[in-house]
C-alpha positions as CSV (number, residue, x, y, z in Angstrom):
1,X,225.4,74.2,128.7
2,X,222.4,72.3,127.0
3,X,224.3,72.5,123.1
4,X,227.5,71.1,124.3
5,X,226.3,67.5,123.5
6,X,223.7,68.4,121.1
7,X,223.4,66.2,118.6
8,X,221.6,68.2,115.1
9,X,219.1,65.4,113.5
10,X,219.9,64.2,109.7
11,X,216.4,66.1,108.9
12,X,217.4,69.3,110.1
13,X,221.0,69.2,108.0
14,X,219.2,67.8,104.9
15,X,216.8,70.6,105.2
16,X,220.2,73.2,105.3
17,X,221.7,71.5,102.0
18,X,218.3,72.3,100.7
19,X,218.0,75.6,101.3
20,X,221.4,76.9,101.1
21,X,224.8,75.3,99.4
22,X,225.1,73.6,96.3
23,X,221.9,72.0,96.3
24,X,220.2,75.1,96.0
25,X,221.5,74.7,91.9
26,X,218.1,72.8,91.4
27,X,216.3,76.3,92.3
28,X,218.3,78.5,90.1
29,X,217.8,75.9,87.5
30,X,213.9,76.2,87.8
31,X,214.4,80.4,88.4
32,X,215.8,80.3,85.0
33,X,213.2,78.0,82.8
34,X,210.4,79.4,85.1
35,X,211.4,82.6,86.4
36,X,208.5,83.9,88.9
37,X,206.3,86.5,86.9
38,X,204.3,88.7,88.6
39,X,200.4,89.5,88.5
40,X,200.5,92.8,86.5
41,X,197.0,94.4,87.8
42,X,195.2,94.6,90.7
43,X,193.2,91.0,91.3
44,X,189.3,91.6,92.1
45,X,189.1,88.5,94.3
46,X,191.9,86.7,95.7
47,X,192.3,83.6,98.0
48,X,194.5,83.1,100.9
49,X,195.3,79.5,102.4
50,X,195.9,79.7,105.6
51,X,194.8,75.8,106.6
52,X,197.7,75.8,109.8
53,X,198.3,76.8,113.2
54,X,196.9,79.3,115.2
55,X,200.0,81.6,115.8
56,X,200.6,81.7,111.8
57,X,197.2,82.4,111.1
58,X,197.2,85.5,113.6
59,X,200.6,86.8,112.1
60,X,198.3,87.4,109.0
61,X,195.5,89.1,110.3
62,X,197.0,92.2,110.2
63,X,198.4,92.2,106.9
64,X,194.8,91.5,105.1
65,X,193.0,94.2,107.6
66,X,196.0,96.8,105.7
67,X,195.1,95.4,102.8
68,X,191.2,95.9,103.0
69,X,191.8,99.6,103.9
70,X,194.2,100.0,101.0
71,X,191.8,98.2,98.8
72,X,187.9,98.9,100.1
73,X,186.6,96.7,96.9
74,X,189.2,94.0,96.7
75,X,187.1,90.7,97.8
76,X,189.9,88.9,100.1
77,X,188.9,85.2,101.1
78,X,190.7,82.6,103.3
79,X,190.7,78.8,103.2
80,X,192.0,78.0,106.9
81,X,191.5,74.8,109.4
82,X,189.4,73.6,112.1
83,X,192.2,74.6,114.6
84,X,192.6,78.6,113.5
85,X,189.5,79.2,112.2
86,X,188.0,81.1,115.3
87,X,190.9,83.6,114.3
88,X,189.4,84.7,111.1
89,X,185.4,84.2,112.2
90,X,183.1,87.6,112.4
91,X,186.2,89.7,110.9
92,X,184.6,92.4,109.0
93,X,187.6,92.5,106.3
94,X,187.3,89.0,105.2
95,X,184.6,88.3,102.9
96,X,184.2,84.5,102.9
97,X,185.9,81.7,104.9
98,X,186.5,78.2,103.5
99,X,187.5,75.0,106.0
100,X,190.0,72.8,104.3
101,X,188.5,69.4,104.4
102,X,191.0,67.0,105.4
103,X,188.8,64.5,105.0
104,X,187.3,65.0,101.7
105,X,190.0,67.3,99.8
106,X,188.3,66.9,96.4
107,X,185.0,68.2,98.4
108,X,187.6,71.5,99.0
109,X,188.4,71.5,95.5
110,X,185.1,72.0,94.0
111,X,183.7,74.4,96.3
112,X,187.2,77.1,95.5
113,X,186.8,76.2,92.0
114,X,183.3,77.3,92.3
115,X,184.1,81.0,93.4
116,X,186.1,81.4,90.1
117,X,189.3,83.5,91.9
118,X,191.8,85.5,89.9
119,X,194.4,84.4,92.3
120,X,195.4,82.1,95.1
121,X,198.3,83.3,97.5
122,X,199.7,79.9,99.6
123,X,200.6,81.0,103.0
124,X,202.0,77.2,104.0
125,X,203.5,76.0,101.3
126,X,204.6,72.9,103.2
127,X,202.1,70.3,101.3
128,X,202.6,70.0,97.9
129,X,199.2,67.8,97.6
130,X,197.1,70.7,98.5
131,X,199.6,73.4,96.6
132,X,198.8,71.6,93.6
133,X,194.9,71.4,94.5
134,X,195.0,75.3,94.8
135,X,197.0,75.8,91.5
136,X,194.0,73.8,89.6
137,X,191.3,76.1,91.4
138,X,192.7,79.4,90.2
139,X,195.0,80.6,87.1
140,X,197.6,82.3,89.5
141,X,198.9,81.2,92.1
142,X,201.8,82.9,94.3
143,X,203.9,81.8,97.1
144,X,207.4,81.0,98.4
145,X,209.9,79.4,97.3
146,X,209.5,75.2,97.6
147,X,212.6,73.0,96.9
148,X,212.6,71.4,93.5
149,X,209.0,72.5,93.1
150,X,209.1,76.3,92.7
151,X,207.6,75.7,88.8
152,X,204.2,74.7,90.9
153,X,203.7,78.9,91.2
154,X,203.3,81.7,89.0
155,X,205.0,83.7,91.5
156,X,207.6,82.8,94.1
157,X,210.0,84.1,97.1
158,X,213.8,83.1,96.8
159,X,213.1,81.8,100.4
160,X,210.9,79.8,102.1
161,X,208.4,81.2,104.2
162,X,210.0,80.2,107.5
163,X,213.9,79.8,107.0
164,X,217.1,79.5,108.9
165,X,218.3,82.9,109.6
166,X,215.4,84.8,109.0
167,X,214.6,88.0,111.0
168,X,212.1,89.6,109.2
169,X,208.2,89.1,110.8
170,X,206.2,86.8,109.2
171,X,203.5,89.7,108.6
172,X,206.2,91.7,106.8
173,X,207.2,88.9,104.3
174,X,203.2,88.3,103.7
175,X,202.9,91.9,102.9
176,X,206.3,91.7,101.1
177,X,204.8,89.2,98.6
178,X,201.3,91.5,97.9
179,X,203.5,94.5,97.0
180,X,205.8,92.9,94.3
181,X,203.8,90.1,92.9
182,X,200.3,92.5,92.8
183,X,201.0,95.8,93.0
184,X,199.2,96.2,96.0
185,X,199.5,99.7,98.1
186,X,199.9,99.7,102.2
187,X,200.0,103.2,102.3
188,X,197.3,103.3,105.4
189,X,197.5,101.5,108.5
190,X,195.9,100.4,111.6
191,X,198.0,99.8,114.3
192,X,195.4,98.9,117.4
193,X,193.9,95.2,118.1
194,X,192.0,93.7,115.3
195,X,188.9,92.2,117.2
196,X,186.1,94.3,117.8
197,X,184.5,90.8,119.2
198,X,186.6,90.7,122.5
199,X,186.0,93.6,124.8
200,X,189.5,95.5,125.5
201,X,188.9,97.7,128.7
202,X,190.8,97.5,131.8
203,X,190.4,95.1,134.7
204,X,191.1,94.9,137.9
205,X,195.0,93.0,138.4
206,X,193.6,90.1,140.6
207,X,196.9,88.3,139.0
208,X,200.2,89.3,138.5
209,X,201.3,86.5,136.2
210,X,199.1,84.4,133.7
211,X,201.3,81.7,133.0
212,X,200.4,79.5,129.8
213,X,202.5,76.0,129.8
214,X,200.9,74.9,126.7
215,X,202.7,74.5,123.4
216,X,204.3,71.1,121.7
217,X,207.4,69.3,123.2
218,X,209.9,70.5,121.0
219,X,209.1,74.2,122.5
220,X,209.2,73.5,125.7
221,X,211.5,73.6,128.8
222,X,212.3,70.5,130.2
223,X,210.1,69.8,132.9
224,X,213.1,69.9,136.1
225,X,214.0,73.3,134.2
226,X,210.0,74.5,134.4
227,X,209.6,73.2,138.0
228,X,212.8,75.3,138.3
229,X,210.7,78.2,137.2
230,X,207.4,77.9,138.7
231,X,209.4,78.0,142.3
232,X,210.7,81.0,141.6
233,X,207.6,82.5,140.7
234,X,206.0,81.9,143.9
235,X,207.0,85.5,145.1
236,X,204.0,86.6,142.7
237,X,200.6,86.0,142.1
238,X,200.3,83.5,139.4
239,X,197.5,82.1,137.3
240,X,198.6,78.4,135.6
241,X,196.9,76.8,132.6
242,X,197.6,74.4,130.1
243,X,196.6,73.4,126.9
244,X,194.7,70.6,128.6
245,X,194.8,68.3,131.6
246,X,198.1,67.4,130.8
247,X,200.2,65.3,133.6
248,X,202.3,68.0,134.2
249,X,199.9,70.0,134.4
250,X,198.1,67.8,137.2
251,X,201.5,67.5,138.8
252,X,202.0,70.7,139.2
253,X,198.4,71.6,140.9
254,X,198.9,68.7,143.0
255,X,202.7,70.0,144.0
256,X,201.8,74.0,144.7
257,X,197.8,73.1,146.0
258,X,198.9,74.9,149.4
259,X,200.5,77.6,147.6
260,X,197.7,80.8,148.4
261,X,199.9,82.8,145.6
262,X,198.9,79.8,142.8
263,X,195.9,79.8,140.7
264,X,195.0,77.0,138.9
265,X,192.8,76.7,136.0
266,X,191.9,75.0,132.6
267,X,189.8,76.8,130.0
268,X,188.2,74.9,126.8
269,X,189.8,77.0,123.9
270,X,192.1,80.3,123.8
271,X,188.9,82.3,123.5
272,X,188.2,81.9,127.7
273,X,191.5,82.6,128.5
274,X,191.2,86.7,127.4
275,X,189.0,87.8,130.4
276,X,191.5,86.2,132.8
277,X,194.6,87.6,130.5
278,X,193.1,91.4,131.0
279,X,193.3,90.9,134.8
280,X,196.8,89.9,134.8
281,X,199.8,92.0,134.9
282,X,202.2,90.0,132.6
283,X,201.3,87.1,130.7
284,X,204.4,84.5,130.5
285,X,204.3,81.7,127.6
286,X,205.9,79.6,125.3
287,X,206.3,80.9,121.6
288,X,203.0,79.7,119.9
289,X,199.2,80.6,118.9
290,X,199.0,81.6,122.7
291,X,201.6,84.4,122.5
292,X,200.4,86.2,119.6
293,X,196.6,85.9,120.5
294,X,196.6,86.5,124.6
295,X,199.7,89.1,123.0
296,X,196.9,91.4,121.9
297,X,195.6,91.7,125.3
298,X,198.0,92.1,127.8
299,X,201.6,92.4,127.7
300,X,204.0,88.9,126.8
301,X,207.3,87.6,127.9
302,X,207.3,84.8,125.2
303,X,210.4,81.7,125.7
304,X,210.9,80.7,122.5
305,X,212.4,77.6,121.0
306,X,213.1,75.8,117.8
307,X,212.0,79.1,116.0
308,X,213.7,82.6,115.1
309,X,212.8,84.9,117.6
310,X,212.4,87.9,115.4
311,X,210.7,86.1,113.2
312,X,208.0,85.2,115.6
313,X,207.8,87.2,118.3
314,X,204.2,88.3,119.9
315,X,203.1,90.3,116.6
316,X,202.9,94.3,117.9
317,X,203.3,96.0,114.3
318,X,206.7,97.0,115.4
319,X,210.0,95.5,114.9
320,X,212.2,93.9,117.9
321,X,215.4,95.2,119.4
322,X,218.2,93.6,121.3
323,X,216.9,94.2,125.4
324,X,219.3,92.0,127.1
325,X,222.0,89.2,126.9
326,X,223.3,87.1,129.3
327,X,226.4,85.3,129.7
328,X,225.9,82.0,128.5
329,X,224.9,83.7,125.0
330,X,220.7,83.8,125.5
331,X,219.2,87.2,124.4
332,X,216.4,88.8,124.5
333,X,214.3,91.2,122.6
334,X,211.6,93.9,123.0
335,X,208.9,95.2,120.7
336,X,209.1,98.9,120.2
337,X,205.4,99.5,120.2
338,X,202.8,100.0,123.1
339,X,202.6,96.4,124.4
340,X,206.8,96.2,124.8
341,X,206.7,92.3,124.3
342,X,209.8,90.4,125.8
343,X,211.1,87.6,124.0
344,X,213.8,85.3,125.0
345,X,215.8,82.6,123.4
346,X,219.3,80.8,123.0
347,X,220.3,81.3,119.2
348,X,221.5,78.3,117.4
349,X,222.7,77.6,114.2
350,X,219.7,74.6,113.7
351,X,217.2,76.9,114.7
352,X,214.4,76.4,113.1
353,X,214.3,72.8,113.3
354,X,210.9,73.0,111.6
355,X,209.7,71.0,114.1
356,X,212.0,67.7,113.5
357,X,213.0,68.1,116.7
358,X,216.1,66.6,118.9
359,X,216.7,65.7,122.7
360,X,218.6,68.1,123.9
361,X,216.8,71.2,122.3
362,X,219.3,73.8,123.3
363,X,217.1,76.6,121.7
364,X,215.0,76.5,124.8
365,X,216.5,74.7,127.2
366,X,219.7,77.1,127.6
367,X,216.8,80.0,128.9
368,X,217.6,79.8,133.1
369,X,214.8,80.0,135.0
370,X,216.6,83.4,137.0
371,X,217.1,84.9,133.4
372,X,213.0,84.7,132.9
373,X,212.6,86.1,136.0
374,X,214.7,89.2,136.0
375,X,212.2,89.9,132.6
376,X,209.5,89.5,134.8
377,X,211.1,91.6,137.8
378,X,212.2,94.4,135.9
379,X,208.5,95.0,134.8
380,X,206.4,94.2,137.7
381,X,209.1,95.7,140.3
């Protein structure tokens, strides 16, 4: 098995004598000259930063469209990036959207400090630079827990955001956060897909698998473990794209160009890919902004690597349950809403990495190729 010789980077074990063991002393020791204090009303405009990925940005959709229909007058904002923006644009429950400029962070500055918020909320707390920018633009600030600089918030977690062990959704810690620190009420909810920009009705299956390779290294099979894969999907009618003309990507077309049962083709931006994701079956990905965007369409079996699979499976406002393990110790979990999600991993102690990375990244390279495909065969046979 792939973990046998796996060899944990210093970064990942620093990172565990941060966040649990004796170091965590330097937390209680802020926790008891700065205990986190809550908000004690009900903010009137409040400001979310959201300035990362794609698949954290959609984990939070939900939670602010609850929010809004808890709290009809509550103006919610969001500061996000270049890269996830198109997942907040023409949402009629945000009111205003700022782009962090990376470029010009002072230019960021005075344009928050201009819309005078009662609160900030820091859904990334991985940049201390820009926590500190959002602390000056607002007098509260609230977020999780940050080694050694917990003090920076009004309001804190005990945890980080993303953590070894967790299994709670990322939507249910966001949510988590608003009920203790504001006060705030999710009594209603809306369960169905968020965008009322993409059209949802039912094509015809011209595919029975969209398969998206795209996602960063460290998630990733290795590629004689994907080539593994892709031959045994030949028995189905499979659509491949990438996150860009990538060499394996080009390898692969080149490989299977005789192959009547493989599609190939590249879009510009996730947005393209939905039309082509309603006329397919099953879409099959890597843990990522692809899986919880394309997620909303069509139903996902999701491999996922370096992160807690509980913790981000393909959102479906439900949690996941255990669906299958295999001998070699991968499992596999389901959502227990409409779409049924699928997501498989190999738990390991050094899981999440946050992104250090390794060479041997047992996470996902323990997943066999046959396990994937008995998912796929129990749902499309």
């Amino acid at each position: 098995m792939k973990h046998e010789k796996h060899k944990v980077p210093f970064k990942v074990k620093l990172y565990r004598l941060k966040n649990t063991g004796f170091l965590t002393v330097t937390d209680k020791i802020i926790n008891k000259l700065k205990p986190p204090k809550k908000y004690g009303d009900i903010p009137e405009e409040i400001l979310f930063n959201r300035c990362d990925k794609i698949g954290d940005a959609l984990v939070t959709v939900p939670v602010l469209r609850d929010l809004r229909l808890n709290h009809p007058s509550l103006t919610i904002d969001v500061l996000c990036s270049e890269t996830n923006y198109f997942v907040f644009k023409d949402l009629d429950f945000i009111n205003k959207i700022h782009i962090y400029n990376t470029q010009d962070p002072t230019e960021t500055e005075w344009m928050l400090k201009a819309e005078k918020y009662n609160a900030v909320v820091d859904l990334v707390g991985m940049d201390k630079k820009l926590t500190r920018m959002l602390k000056r633009c607002s007098p509260f600030i609230a977020g999780a827990r940050l080694f050694g600089f917990s003090w920076i918030y009004d309001y804190y977690f005990n945890t980080n955001w993303v953590s070894e062990y967790d299994s709670v959704p990322m939507a249910k810690k966001i949510e988590k956060l608003l009920k203790d620190c504001f006060g705030f009420k999710f009594d209603k909810r809306q369960t169905g897909q968020p965008y009322k920009n993409y059209d949802s009705y039912e094509l015809e299956k011209e595919f029975d698998i969209l398969l998206h390779l795209g996602t960063g290294k460290i998630r990733r099979l290795d590629p004689d473990i994907e080539e593994e894969l892709l031959e045994q999907l030949k028995k189905y009618k499979v659509l491949i794209t990438d996150g860009g003309a990538t060499e394996r990507y080009k390898y692969y077309r080149t490989k299977y160009s005789g192959e009547k049962n493989m599609t190939f083709r590249l879009y510009n931006s996730l947005e393209e890919i939905y039309p082509d994701t309603l006329r397919s079956k099953l879409v099959l990905c890597y843990d990522g902004g692809q899986a919880h965007f394309l997620g909303q369409f069509t139903r996902c079996i999701v491999m996922v690597g370096s992160l807690s699979l509980k913790q981000w499976g393909p959102y479906d406002f439900s949690e996941y349950t255990l669906y299958k393990k295999w001998a070699n110790g991968v499992e596999s979990y389901i959502s227990q809403s409409s779409k049924k999600h699928i997501a498989i991993s190999f738990p390991i102690w050094c899981s999440p990495c946050f992104n250090v990375g390794c060479n041997t990244r047992p996470c996902i390279n323990n997943i066999l190729p046959e396990e994937v495909v008995e998912l796929i065969d129990s749902i499309l046979c």
